[in-house]
VOFIPA-834646 format. One line per 8 residues: number of its first residue (from 0); their letters; for each residue x, y, z of C-alpha. Coordinates in steps of 0.05 Angstrom, whole numbers, plus 32768, in hexadecimal, padded with zeros to 4 digits. Example, Ala and Ser with C-alpha at 12.3 -4.5 7.8 and 13.67 -1.06 7.14 Angstrom:
residues 2
0) as) 80F6 7FA6 809C ~ 8111 7FEB 808F
This chain:
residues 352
0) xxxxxxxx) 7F52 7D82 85CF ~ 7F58 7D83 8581 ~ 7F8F 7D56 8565 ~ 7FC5 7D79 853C ~ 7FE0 7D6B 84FE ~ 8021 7D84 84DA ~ 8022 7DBE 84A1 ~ 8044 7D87 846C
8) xxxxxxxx) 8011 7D54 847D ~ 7FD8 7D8E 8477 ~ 7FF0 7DA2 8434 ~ 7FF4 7D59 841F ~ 7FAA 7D4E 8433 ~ 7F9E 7D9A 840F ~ 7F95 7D86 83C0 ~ 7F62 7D3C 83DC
16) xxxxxxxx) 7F29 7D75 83EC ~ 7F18 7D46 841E ~ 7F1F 7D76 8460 ~ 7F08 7DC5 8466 ~ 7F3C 7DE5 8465 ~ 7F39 7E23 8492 ~ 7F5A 7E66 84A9 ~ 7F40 7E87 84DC
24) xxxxxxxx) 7F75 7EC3 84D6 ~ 7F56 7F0E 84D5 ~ 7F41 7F1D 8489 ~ 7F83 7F4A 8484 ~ 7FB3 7F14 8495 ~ 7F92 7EE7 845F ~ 7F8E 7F19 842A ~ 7FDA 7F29 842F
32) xxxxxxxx) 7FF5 7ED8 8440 ~ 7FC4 7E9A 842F ~ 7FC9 7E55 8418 ~ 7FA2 7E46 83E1 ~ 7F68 7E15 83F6 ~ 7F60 7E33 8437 ~ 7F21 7E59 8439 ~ 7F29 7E92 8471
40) xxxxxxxx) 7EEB 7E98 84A1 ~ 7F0C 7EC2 84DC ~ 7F07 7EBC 8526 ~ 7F1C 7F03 8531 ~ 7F07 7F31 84F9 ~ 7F3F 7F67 84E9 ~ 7F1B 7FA1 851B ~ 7F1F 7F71 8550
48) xxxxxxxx) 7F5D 7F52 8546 ~ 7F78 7F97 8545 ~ 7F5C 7FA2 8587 ~ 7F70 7F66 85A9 ~ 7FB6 7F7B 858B ~ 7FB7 7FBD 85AE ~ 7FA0 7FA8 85F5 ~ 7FD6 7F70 85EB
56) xxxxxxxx) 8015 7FAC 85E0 ~ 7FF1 7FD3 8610 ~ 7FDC 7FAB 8654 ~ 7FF8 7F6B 8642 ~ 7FE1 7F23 862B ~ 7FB2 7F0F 865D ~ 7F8A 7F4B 8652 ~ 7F8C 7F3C 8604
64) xxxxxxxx) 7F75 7EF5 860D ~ 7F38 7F0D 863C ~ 7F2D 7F4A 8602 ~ 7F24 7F15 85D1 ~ 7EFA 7EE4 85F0 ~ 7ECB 7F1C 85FA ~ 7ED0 7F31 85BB ~ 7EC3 7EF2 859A
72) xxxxxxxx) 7E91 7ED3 85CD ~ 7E51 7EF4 85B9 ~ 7E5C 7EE1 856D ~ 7E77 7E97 8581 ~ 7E41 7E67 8562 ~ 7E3C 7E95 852C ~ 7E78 7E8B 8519 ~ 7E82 7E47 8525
80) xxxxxxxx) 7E48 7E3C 84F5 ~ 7E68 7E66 84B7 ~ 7EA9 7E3C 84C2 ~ 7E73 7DF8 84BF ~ 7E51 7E18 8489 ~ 7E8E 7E15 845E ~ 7EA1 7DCF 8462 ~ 7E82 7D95 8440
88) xxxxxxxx) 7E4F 7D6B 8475 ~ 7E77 7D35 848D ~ 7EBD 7D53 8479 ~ 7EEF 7D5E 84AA ~ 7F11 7DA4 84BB ~ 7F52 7DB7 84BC ~ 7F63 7DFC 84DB ~ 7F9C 7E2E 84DF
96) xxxxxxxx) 7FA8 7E6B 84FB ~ 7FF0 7E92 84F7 ~ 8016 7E72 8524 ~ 7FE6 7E31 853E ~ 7FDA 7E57 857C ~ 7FA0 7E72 859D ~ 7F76 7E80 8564 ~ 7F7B 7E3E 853C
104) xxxxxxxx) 7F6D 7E1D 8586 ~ 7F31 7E3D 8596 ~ 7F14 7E34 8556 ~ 7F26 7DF2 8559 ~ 7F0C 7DDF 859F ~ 7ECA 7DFB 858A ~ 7EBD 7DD6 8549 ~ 7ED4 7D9C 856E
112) xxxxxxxx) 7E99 7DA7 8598 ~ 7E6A 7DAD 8562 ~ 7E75 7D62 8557 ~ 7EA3 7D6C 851E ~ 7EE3 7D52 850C ~ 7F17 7D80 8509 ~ 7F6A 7D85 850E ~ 7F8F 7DC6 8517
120) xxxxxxxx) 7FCB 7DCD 84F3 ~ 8012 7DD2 851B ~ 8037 7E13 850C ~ 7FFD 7E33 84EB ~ 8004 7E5A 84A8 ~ 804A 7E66 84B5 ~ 805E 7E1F 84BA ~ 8030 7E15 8478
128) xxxxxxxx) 8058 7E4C 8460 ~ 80A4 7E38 847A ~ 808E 7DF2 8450 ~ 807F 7E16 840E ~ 80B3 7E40 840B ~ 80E1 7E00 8413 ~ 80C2 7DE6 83CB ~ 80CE 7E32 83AF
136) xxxxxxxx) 8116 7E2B 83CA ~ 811B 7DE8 83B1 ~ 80FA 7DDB 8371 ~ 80E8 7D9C 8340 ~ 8103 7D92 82F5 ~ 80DF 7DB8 82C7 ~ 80D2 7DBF 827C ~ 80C3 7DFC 8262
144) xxxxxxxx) 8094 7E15 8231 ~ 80AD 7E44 8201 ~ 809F 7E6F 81BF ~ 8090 7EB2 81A5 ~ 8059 7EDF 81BF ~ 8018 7ECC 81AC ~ 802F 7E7D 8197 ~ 7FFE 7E62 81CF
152) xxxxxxxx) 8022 7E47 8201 ~ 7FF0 7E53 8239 ~ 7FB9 7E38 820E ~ 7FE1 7DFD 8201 ~ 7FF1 7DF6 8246 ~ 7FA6 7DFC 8263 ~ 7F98 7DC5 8228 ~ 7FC7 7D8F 8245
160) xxxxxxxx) 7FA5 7D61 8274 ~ 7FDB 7D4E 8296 ~ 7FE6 7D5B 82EB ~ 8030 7D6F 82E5 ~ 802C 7DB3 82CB ~ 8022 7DF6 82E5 ~ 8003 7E37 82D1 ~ 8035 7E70 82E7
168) xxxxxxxx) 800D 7EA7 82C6 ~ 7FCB 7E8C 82ED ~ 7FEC 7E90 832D ~ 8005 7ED8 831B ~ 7FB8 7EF4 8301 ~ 7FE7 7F10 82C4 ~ 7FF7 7EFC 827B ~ 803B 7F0A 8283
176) xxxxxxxx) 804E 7F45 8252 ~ 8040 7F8A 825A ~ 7FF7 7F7E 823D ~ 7FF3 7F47 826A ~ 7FC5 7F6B 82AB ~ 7F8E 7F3E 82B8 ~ 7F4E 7F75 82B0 ~ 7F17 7F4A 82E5
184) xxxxxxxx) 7F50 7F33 8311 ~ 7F80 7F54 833E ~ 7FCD 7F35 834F ~ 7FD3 7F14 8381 ~ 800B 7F29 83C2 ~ 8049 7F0A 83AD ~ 8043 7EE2 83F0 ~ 8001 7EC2 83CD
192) xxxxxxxx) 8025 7EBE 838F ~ 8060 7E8F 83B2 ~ 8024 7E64 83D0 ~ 8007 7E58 8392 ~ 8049 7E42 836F ~ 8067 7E15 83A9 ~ 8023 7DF3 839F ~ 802B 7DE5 8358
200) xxxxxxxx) 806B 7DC7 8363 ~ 8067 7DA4 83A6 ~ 804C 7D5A 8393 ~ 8065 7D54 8349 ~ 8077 7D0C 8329 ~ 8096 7D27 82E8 ~ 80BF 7D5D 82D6 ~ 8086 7D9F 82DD
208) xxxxxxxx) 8073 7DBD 829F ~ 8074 7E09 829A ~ 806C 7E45 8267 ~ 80AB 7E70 8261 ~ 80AB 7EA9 828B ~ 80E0 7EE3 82A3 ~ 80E6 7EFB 82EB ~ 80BC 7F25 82E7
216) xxxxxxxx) 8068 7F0E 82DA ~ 8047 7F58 82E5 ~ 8059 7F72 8324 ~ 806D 7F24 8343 ~ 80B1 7F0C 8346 ~ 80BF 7EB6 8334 ~ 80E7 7EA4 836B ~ 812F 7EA2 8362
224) xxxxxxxx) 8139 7E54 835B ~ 80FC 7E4B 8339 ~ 8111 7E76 8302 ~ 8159 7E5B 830E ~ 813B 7E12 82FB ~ 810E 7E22 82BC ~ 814B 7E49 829A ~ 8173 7E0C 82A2
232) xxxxxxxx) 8139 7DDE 828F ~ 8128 7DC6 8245 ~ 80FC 7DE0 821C ~ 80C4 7DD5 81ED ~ 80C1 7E08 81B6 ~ 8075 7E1B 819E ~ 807C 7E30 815D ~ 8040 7E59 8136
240) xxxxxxxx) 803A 7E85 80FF ~ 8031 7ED0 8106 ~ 7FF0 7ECC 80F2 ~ 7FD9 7E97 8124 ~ 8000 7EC0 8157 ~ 7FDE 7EFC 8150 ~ 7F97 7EDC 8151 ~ 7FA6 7EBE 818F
248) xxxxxxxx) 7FB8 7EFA 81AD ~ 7F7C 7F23 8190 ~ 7F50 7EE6 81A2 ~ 7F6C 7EF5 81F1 ~ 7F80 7F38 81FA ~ 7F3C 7F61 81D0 ~ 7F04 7F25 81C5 ~ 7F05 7EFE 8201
256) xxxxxxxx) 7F06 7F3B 8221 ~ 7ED1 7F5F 81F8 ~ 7EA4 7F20 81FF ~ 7EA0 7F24 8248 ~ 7E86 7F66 8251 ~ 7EBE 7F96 8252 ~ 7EB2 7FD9 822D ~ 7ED6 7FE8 81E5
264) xxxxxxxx) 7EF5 8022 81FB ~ 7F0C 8006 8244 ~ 7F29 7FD7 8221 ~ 7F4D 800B 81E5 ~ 7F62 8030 8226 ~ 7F81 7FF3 8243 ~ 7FAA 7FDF 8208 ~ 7FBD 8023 81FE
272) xxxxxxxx) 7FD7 802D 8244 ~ 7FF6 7FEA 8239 ~ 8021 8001 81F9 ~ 8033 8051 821E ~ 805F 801A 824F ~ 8089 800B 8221 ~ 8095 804B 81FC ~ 80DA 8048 821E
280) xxxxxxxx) 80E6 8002 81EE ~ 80C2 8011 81B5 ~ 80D5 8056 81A9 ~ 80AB 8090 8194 ~ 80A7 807E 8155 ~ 8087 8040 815C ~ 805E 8049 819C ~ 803F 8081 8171
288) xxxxxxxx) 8038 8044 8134 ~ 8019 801C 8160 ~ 7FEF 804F 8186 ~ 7FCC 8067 814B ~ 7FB8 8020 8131 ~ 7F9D 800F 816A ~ 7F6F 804D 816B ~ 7F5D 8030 812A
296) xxxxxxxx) 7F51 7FE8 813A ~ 7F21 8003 8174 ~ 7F00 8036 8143 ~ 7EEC 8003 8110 ~ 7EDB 7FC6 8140 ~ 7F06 7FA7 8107 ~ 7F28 7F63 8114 ~ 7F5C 7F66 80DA
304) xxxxxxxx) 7F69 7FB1 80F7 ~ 7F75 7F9B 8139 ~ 7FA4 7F64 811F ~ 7FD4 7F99 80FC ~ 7FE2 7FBC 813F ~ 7FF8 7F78 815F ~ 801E 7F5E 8126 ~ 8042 7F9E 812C
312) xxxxxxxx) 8058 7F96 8172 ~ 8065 7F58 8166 ~ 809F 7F5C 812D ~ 80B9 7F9C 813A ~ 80BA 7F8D 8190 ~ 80AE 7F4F 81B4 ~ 80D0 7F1D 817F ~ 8110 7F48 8180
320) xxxxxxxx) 8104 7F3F 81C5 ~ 80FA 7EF5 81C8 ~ 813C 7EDF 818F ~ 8167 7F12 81C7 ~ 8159 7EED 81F9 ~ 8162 7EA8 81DA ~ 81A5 7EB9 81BE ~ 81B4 7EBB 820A
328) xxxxxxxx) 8192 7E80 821E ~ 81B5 7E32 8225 ~ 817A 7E0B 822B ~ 8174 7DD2 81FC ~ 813B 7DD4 81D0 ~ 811E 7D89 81D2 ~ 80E3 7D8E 81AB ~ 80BF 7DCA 817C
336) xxxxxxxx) 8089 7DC2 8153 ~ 803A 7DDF 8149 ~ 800D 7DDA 817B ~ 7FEF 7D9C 816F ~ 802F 7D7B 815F ~ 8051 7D96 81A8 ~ 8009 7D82 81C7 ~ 800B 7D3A 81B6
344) xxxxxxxx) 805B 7D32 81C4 ~ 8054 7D4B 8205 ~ 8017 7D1F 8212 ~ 804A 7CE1 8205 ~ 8080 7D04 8230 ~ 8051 7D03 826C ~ 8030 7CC1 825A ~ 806B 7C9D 826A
């Protein structure tokens, strides 16, 4: 019989990439509730899992149990071999299913007799779960990254090469305004979401760096007390010129995007849909402003023309937006300066 290990001690051993990690839940459960890590290789596909789920309400568990094992026998090796298949020669396994139960057994029994080293987690996703969501309730000390729209904060953040910091927006597949929607990418569940953050912020050794963010990042919600524990956090004002600010948003939002193969006017469609959200905050005067120089920018391919219709969001919109919200706000402000000048501070902060 497999040895056993606990979810904590699991998640420890998760960020060593040292073990497969492996969840043999149906494809359903996974989609909807995963740890990242875990790659998902299931013993009972969702059809299957359904069916074994109905002969279990209908004529009881021990018909359910036999159900599977027919089920599953035929395809056994097989699938023994794609779980092999995706772990490293030589690595050890670690497996879950929901609960640890049956499913995590089985699985684990026959890698086990494959010759292979493998543990199955106690608890199963949930208790993987019940552990995260302890971090999420309880979180570290942040410091928060903050600025106007378009200042860079999440390039500045992806250009620190430090461990202690963490990428909310990445978790979230969004850019965090109403432009924000990640076009090749899809959100994630907010389950996922969770996973991702707890994470982040399980193992940290100094206070975790983050951009500023609302409740809200697309259609995810930050968790209560980890949005409780940035707005009482200090922060590190990114400070850039509208100019630069408006480059790095065109840069982003219309070449980046351009430049990997998205069509001109998917893209004019996007941004337009984008700006018809907030008609209710701009008004109809200026959603119309904005409207028609953005048919502009896309009719004349023009950089400076695109540049006009985001400096005009951003003075006569978001930066009202942004001085409301900090006449509201009692963080201390302990350091603000140009990129290069919060870059290198926060490099000695972390140094230390």
């Amino acid at each position: 019989m497999p040895d056993t290990i606990s979810a904590r001690t699991a998640l420890d051993l998760l960020p060593t990439n040292t073990y497969g990690m492996l969840d043999v839940r149906s494809e359903g459960e996974f989609a909807t509730a995963a740890i990242p890590g875990f790659y998902n290789a299931p013993i009972l596909r969702d059809q299957e899992r359904h069916e074994v789920g109905l002969c279990y309400r209908l004529q009881g568990q021990a018909a359910a149990i036999e159900l599977g094992e027919r089920l599953v026998g035929p395809v056994r090796e097989s699938r023994v071999d794609e779980w092999l298949r995706n772990t490293a020669p030589g690595s050890p396994m670690i497996v879950c299913c929901w609960r640890g139960g049956m499913r995590s057994a089985l699985a684990s029994e026959w890698i086990e007799e494959r010759g292979h080293e493998v543990l199955r987690v106690e608890g199963g996703y949930k208790a993987l779960r019940h552990d995260l969501l302890d971090v999420l309730a309880g979180p570290p000390a942040f410091r928060v990254l903050s600025g106007l729209t378009g200042a860079g904060k999440t390039r500045l953040l992806e250009a620190l090469p430090i461990s202690d910091k963490l990428d909310i927006e990445a978790c979230a597949a969004h850019r965090g305004s109403s432009f924000g929607r990640l076009l090749h990418r899809p959100q994630p569940t907010q389950t996922n979401f969770e996973n991702s953050l707890a994470l982040g912020l399980r193992i940290t050794q100094q206070p975790v760096l983050v951009e500023d963010e609302s409740k809200v990042v697309g259609s995810l919600h930050i968790p209560e007390a980890v949005i409780d524990a940035m707005t009482n956090s200090p922060v590190i004002m990114l400070e850039a010129t509208l100019e630069e600010r408006c480059s790095n948003i065109y840069e982003e939002y219309i070449e980046q995007e351009l430049n990997s193969g998205l069509e001109k006017q998917k893209l004019e469609e996007v941004a337009l849909a984008s700006t018809f959200r907030l008609r209710r905050r701009l008004g109809g005067l200026l959603t119309s402003k904005v409207v028609e120089q953005i048919h502009q920018a896309f009719a004349s391919s023009d950089r400076e023309a695109h540049m006009r219709w985001i400096a005009t969001l951003l003075t006569e919109y978001y930066d009202g937006r942004y001085a409301h919200s900090q006449l509201h706000s009692t963080r201390s402000v302990t350091f603000r300066g140009t990129f290069e000048e919060c870059r290198q501070w926060i490099l000695e902060q972390y140094a230390r």
